[in-house]
C-alpha positions as CSV (number, residue, x, y, z in Angstrom):
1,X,-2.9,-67.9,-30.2
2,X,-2.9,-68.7,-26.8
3,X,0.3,-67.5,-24.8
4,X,1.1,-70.4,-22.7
5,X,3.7,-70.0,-19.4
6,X,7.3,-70.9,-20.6
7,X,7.1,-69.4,-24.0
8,X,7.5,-65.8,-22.9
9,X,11.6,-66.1,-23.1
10,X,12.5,-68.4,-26.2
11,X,15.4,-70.4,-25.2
12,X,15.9,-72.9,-28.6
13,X,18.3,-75.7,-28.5
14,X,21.3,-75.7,-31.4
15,X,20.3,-79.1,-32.8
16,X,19.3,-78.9,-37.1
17,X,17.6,-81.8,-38.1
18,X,17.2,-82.4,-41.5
19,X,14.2,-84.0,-43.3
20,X,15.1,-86.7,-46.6
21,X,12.9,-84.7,-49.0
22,X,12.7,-81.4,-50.7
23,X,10.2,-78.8,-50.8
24,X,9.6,-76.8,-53.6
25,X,7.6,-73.6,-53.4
26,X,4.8,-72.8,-56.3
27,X,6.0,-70.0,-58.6
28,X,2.4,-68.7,-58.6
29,X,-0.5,-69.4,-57.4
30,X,-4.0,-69.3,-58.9
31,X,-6.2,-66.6,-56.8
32,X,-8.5,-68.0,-53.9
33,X,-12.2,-67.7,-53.9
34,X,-13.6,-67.6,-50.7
35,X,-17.2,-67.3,-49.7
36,X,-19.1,-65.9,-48.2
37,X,-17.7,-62.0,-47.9
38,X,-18.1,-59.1,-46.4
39,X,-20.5,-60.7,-43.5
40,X,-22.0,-57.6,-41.7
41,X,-23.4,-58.7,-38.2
42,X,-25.9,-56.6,-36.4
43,X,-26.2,-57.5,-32.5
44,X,-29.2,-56.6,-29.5
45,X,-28.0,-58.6,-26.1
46,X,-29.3,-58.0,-23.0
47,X,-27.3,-59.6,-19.9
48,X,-28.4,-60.9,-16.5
49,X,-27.4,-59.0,-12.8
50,X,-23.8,-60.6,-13.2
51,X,-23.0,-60.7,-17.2
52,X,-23.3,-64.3,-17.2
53,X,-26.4,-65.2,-19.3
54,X,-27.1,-63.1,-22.4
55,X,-29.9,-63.0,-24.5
56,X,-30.9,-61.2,-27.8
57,X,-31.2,-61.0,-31.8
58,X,-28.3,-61.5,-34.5
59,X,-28.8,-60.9,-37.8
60,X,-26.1,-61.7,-41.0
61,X,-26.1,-60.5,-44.1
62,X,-23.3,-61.7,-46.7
63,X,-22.4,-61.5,-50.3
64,X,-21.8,-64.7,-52.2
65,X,-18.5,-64.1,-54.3
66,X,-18.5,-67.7,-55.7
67,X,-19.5,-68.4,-59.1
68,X,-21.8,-71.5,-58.0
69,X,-24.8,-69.7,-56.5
70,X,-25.0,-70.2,-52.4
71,X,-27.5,-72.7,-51.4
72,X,-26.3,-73.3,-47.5
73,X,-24.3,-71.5,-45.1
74,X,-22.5,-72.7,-42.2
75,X,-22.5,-70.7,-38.7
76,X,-19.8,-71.6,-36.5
77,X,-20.4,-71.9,-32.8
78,X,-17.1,-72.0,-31.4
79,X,-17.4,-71.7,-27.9
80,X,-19.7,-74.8,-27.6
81,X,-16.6,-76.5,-28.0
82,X,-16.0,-75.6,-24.1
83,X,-18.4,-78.1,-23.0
84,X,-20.0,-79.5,-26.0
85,X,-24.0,-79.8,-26.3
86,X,-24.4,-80.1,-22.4
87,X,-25.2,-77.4,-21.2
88,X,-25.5,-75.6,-24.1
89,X,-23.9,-71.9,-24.0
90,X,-24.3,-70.6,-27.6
91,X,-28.1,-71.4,-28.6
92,X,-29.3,-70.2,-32.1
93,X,-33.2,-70.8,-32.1
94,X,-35.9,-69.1,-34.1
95,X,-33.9,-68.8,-37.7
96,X,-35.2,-66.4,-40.4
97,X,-33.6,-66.6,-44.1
98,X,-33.5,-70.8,-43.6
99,X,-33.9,-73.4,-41.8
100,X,-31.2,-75.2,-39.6
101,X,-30.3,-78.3,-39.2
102,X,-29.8,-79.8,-35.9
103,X,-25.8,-79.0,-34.7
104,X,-23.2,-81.4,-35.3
105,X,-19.3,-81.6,-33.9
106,X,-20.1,-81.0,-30.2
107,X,-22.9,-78.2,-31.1
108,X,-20.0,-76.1,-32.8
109,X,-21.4,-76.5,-36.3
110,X,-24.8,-75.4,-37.6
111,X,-25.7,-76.0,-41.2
112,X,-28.4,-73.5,-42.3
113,X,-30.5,-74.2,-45.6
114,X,-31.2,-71.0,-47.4
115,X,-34.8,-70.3,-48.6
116,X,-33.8,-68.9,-51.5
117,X,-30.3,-69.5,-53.1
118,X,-27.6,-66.3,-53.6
119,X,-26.3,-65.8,-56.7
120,X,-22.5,-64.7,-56.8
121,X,-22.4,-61.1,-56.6
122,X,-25.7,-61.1,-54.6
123,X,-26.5,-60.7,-50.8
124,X,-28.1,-62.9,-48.7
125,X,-28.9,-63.0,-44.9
126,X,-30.5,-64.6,-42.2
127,X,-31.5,-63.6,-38.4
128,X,-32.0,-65.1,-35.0
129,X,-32.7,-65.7,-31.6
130,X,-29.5,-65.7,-29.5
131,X,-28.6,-67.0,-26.3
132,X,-25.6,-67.2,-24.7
133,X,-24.6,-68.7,-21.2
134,X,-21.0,-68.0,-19.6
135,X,-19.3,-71.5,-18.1
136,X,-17.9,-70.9,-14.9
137,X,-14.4,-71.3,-16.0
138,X,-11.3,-69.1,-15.8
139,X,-10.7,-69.1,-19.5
140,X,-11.2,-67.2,-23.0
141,X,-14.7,-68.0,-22.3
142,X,-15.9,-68.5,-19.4
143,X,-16.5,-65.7,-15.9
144,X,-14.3,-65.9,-12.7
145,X,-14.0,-63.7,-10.0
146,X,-17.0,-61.4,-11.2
147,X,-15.1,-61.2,-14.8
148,X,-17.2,-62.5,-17.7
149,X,-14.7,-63.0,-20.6
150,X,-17.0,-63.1,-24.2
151,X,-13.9,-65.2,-26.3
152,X,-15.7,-66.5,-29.3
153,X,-19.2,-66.0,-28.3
154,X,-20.7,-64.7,-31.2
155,X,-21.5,-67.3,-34.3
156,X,-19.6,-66.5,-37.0
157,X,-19.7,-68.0,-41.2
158,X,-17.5,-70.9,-42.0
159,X,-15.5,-70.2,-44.7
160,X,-16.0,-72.2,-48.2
161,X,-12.7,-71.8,-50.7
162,X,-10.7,-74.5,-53.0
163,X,-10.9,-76.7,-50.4
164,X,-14.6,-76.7,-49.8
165,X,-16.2,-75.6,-46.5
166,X,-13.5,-75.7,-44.4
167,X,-15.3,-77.3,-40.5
168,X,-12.8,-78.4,-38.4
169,X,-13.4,-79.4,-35.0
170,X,-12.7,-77.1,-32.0
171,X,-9.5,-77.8,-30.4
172,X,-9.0,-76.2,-26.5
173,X,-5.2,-76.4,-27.3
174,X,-5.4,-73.6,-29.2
175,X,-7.2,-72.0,-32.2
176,X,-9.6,-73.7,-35.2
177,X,-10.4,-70.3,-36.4
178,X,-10.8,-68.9,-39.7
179,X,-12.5,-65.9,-41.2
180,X,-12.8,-63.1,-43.5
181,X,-13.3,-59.5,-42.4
182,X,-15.9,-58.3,-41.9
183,X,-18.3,-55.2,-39.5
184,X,-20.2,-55.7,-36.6
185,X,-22.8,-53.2,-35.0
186,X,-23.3,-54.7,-31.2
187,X,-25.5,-53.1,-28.6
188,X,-24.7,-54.6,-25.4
189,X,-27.6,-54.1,-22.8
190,X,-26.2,-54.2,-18.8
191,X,-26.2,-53.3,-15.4
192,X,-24.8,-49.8,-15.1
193,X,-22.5,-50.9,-12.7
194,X,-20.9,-53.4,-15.3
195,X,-18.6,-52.3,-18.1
196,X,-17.7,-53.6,-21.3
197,X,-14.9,-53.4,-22.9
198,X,-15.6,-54.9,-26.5
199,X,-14.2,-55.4,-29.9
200,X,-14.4,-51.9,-32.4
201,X,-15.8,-48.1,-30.5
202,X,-18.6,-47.1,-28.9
203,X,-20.8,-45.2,-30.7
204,X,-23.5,-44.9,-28.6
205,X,-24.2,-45.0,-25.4
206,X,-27.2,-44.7,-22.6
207,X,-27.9,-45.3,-19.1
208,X,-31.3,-45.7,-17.8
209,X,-33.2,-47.2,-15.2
210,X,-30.1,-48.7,-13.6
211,X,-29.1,-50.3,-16.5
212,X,-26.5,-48.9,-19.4
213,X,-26.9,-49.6,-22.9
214,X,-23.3,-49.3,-25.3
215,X,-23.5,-49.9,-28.8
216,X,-19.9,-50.7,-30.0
217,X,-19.1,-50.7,-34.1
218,X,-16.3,-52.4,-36.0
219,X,-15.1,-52.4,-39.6
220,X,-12.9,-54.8,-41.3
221,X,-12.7,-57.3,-38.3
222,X,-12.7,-61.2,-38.1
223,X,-14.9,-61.2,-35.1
224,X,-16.3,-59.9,-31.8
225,X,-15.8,-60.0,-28.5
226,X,-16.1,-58.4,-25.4
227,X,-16.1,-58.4,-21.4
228,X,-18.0,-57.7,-18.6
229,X,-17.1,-56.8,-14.9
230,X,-17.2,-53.9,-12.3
231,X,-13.8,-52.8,-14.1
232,X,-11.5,-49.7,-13.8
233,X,-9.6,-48.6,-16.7
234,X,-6.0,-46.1,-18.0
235,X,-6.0,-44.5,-21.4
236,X,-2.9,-44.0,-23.2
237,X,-2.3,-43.6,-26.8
238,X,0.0,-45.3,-29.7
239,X,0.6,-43.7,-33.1
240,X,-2.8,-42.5,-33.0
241,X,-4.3,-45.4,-31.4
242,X,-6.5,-45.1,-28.1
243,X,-5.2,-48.1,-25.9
244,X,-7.0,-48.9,-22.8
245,X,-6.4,-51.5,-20.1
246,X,-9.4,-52.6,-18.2
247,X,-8.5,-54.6,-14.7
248,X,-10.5,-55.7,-11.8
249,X,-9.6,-53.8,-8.7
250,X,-9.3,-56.3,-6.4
251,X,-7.0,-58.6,-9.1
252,X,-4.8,-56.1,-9.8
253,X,-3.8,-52.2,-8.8
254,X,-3.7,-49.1,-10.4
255,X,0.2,-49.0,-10.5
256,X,0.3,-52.2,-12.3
257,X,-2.3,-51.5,-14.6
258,X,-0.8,-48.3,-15.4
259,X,2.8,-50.1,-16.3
260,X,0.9,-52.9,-18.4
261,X,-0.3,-50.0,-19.9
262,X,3.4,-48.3,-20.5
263,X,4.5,-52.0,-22.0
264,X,0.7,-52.0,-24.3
265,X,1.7,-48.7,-25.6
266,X,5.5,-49.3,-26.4
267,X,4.3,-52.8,-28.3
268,X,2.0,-51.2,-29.9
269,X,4.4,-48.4,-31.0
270,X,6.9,-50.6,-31.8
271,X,4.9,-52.9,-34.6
272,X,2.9,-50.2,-36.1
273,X,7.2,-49.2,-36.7
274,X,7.9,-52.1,-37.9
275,X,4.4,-54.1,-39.8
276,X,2.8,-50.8,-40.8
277,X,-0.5,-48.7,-39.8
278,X,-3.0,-49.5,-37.4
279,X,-6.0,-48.9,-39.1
280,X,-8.3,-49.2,-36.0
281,X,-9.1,-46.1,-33.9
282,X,-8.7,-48.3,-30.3
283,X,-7.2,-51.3,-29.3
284,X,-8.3,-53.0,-25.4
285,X,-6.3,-54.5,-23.3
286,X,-8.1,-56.7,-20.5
287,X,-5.8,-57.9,-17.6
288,X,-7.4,-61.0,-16.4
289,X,-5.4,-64.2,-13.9
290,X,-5.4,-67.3,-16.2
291,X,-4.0,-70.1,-14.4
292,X,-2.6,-72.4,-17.4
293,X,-2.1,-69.6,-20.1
294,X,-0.8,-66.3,-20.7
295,X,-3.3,-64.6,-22.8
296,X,-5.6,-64.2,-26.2
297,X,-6.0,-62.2,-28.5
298,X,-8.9,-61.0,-30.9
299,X,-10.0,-58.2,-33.1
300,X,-8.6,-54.7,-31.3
301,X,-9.3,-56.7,-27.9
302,X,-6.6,-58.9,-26.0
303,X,-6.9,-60.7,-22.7
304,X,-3.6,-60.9,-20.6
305,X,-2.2,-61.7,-17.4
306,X,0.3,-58.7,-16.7
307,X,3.1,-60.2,-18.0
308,X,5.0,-57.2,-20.9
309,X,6.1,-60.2,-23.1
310,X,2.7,-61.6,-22.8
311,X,0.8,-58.5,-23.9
312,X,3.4,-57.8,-26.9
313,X,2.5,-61.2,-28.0
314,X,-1.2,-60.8,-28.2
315,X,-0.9,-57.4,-29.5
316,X,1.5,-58.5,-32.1
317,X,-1.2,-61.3,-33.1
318,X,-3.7,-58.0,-34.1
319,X,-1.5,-57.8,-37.2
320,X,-0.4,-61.5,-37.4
321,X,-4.4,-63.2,-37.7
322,X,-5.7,-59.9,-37.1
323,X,-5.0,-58.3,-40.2
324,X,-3.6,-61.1,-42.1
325,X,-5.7,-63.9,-42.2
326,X,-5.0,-67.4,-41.8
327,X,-6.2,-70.5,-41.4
328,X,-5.2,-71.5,-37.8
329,X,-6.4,-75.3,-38.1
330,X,-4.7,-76.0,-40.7
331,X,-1.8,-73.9,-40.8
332,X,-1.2,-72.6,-36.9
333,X,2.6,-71.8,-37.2
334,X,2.4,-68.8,-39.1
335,X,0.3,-66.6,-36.9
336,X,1.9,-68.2,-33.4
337,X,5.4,-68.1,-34.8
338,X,5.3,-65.0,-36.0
339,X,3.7,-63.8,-32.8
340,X,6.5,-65.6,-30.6
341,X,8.7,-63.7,-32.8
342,X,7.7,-60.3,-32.6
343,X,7.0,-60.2,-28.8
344,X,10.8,-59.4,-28.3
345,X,11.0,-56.9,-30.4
346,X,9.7,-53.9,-28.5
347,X,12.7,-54.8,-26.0
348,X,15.4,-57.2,-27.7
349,X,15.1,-57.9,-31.0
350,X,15.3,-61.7,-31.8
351,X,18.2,-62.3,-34.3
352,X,19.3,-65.5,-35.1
353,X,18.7,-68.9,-33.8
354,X,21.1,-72.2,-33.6
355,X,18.3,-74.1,-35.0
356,X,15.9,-76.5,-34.0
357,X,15.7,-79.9,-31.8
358,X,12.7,-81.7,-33.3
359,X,10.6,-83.7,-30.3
360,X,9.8,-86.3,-32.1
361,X,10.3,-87.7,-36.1
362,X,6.6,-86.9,-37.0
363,X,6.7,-82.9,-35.6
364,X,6.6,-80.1,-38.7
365,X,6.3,-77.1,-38.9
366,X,3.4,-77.3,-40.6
367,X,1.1,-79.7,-38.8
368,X,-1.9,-78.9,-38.6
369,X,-4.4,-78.6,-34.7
370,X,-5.7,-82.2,-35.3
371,X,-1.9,-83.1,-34.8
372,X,-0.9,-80.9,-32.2
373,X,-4.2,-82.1,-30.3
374,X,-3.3,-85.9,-30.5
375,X,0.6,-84.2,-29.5
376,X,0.2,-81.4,-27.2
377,X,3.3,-81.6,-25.7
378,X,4.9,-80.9,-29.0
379,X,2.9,-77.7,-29.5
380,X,4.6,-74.9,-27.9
381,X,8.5,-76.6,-29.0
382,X,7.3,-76.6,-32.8
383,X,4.7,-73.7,-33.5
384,X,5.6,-71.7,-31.0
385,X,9.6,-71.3,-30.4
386,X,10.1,-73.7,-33.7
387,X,8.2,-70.8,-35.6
388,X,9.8,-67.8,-33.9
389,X,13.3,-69.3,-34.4
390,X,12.5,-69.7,-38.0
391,X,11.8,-65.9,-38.3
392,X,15.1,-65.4,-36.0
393,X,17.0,-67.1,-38.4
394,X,15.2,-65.1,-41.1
395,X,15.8,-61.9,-39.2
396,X,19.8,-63.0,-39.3
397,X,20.0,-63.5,-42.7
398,X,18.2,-60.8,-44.0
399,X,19.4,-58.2,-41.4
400,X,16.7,-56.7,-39.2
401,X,16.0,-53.6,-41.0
402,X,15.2,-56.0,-44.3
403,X,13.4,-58.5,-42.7
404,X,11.2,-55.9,-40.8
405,X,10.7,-54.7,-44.4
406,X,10.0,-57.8,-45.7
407,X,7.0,-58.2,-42.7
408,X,5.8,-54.7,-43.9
409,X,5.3,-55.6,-47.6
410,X,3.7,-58.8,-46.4
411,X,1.3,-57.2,-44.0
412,X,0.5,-54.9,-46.8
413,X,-0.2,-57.4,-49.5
414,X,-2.4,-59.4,-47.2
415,X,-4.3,-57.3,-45.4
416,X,-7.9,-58.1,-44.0
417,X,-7.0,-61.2,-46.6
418,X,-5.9,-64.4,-45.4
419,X,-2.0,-65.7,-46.1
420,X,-1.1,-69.6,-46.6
421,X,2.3,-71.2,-45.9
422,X,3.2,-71.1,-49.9
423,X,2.7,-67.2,-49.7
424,X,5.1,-66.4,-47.3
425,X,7.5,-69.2,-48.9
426,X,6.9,-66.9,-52.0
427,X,7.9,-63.6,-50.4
428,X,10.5,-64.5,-48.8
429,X,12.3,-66.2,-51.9
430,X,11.7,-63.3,-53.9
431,X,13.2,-60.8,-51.6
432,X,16.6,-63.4,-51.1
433,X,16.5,-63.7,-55.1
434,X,18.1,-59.6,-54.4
435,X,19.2,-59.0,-50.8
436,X,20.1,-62.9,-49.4
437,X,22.3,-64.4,-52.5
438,X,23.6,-67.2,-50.0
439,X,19.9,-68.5,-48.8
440,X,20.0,-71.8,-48.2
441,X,18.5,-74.1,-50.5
442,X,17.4,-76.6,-48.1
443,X,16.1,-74.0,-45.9
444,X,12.5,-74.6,-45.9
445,X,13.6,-78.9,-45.4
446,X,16.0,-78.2,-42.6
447,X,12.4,-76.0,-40.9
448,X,10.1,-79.0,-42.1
449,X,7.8,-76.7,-43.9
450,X,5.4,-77.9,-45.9
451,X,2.4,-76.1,-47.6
């Protein structure tokens, strides 16, 4: 999800390669069970002076919908992945509900026994001490120049489905995410001079003794995440959508946060056009100075350089991962092809592409981040532009008013749910069975998809 420099304008060379086999796509597909579900996180932190060091309690509760009764959990850590298990910067200590084994895959994965097993249907939870410390690093997570940016701070569950309990490692490249939806209830304790923009509304707030307290809420979200700095803000508003840009005055100016603002609110205006509703009441836009990306997105909260392409592609991500799911280890192209897609499409919609110049005989569409980790350089051509000029060519072939009715049923039928490469195979055969008679049959060979 990452918006890296040189993806913004999608320039794709008019070479088709051809792989020797031939996919086929699954006429149906037996429904996926996925546990744990509806996690509900409550949150008490309580920074230092500067934002950097947070401390506090979290407590989960979750419903097994499995038919096998729950006797673990897993909590994903994903920021350790930063800097691994030394120092430390997500600590989980004190666990109520189980007990926790000792953190494995660089301090990213915590197995927690349960005391008592959850039956399906039944809730569960656990609670505990949190403590969070803020690398100094100019990324998703990490403070620079007084800006402490919260990407990923907050444990989350690992997901168990057909595939078992799905713990990849963390890959810096770009994303080993995957979630269900979920609601969040977050107090954030601060200096009054700090504000914080943060995942969800506020729905409380306080200032006393010199120090403010927010409490921020969120339904039907993946995560949480927030910010912290001495930062100014502009309001506007997008088909009934608050949208605020946050910027550090010294980084960047009123003026330029005000047209970042005019580009946030046209994106935003264009997709909920063209994907469907917004259901959230407030979407934030933080404009931070990444050196070796663009920006990244999260729940109804986006960091961004001030770049227009680069904020349509994060905001475009809130429907594409945000509200439909996927599983960006395994299946990355979707979300960040998609993305890479849509971006133009406030200003110059992206129709038809001369196909695709593969770097290398081993590249799919469809690799997975352990590949793209051991071939970074092959990243951005294949997921990236590859995926975007797949939906390009889609876009041609179905005209643009079909395919950005296509994208609508699709955002429908998924939503808050999470989508696999077979699924939008599905869709988009079905809709070519009655408006694209001349779909190619080797189309999803000539893209190298494979489920």
């Amino acid at each position: 999800m990452r918006t890296f420099p040189g993806l913004a304008r999608v320039v794709v060379a008019s070479c088709v390669a051809v792989v020797a086999f031939l996919q086929t796509v699954p006429a149906s597909a037996a429904p996926v069970v996925r546990t744990p579900v509806d996690p509900r996180s409550v949150v008490d932190l309580r920074s230092d002076a500067d934002g950097q060091t947070w401390r506090g309690t979290m407590t989960i509760g979750f419903t097994n919908a499995d038919a096998a009764p729950i006797d673990d959990i897993y909590l994903r850590l994903w920021s350790n992945g930063v800097q691994g298990c030394d120092p430390l910067a997500i600590d989980v200590r004190n666990v109520t509900g189980g007990s926790a084994d000792a953190p494995a895959q660089r301090c990213t994965t915590l197995r927690i026994e349960l005391d008592q097993p959850v039956a399906q249907g039944a809730r569960g939870a656990i609670a505990f001490d949190l403590t969070i410390r803020v690398p100094s690093r100019n990324d998703r997570f990490g403070h620079a120049g007084g800006l402490s940016m919260m990407g990923s701070a907050l444990p989350i569950l690992a997901v168990h489905d057909d595939a078992g309990w799905n713990l990849p490692p963390f890959v810096d490249l770009g994303e080993s995410f995957y979630s269900v939806a979920g609601s969040y209830r977050v107090t954030l304790d601060t200096p009054a001079r700090l504000a914080t923009p943060a995942t969800g509304v506020r729905v409380a707030h306080r200032v006393r003794n010199g120090r403010s307290s927010s409490t921020f809420a969120a339904r039907n979200v993946r995560d949480f995440e927030w910010a912290a700095g001495e930062l100014r803000r502009v309001v506007g508003n997008a088909g009934g959508t608050t949208v605020v840009v946050s910027y550090m005055r010294d980084d960047v100016g009123r003026s330029r946060a005000e047209r970042m603002l005019a580009h946030a609110e046209r994106a935003m205006r264009t997709f909920i056009r063209a994907f469907g509703a917004y259901p959230y009441r407030e979407i934030d836009v933080v404009l931070t100075g990444f050196a070796s990306f663009g920006g990244m997105e999260y729940p109804t909260f986006i960091f961004s350089n001030t770049s227009k392409l680069t904020i349509a592609h994060e905001l475009a991500h809130q429907w594409w991962y945000g509200l439909v799911g996927s599983d960006q280890f395994s299946e990355p192209w979707f979300d960040e092809g998609l993305a890479t897609w849509s971006q133009s499409l406030p200003w110059d919609p992206w129709r038809g592409c001369g196909g695709m110049r593969w770097p290398s005989a081993s590249a799919r569409m469809t690799n997975d981040m352990a590949y793209w980790r051991d071939h970074p350089a092959e990243y951005g051509t294949v997921a990236y532009r590859g995926g975007g000029c797949l939906f390009a060519q889609l876009a041609d072939g179905f005209g643009l008013p079909r395919f950005l009715r296509l994208l609508e049923r699709l955002a429908e039928r998924f939503r808050y749910g999470v989508i696999r490469t077979e699924d939008v195979q599905r869709m988009v055969e079905r809709a070519a069975d009655r408006h694209w008679p001349a779909f190619p049959a080797d189309f999803w060979t000539t893209w190298r998809v494979e489920p």
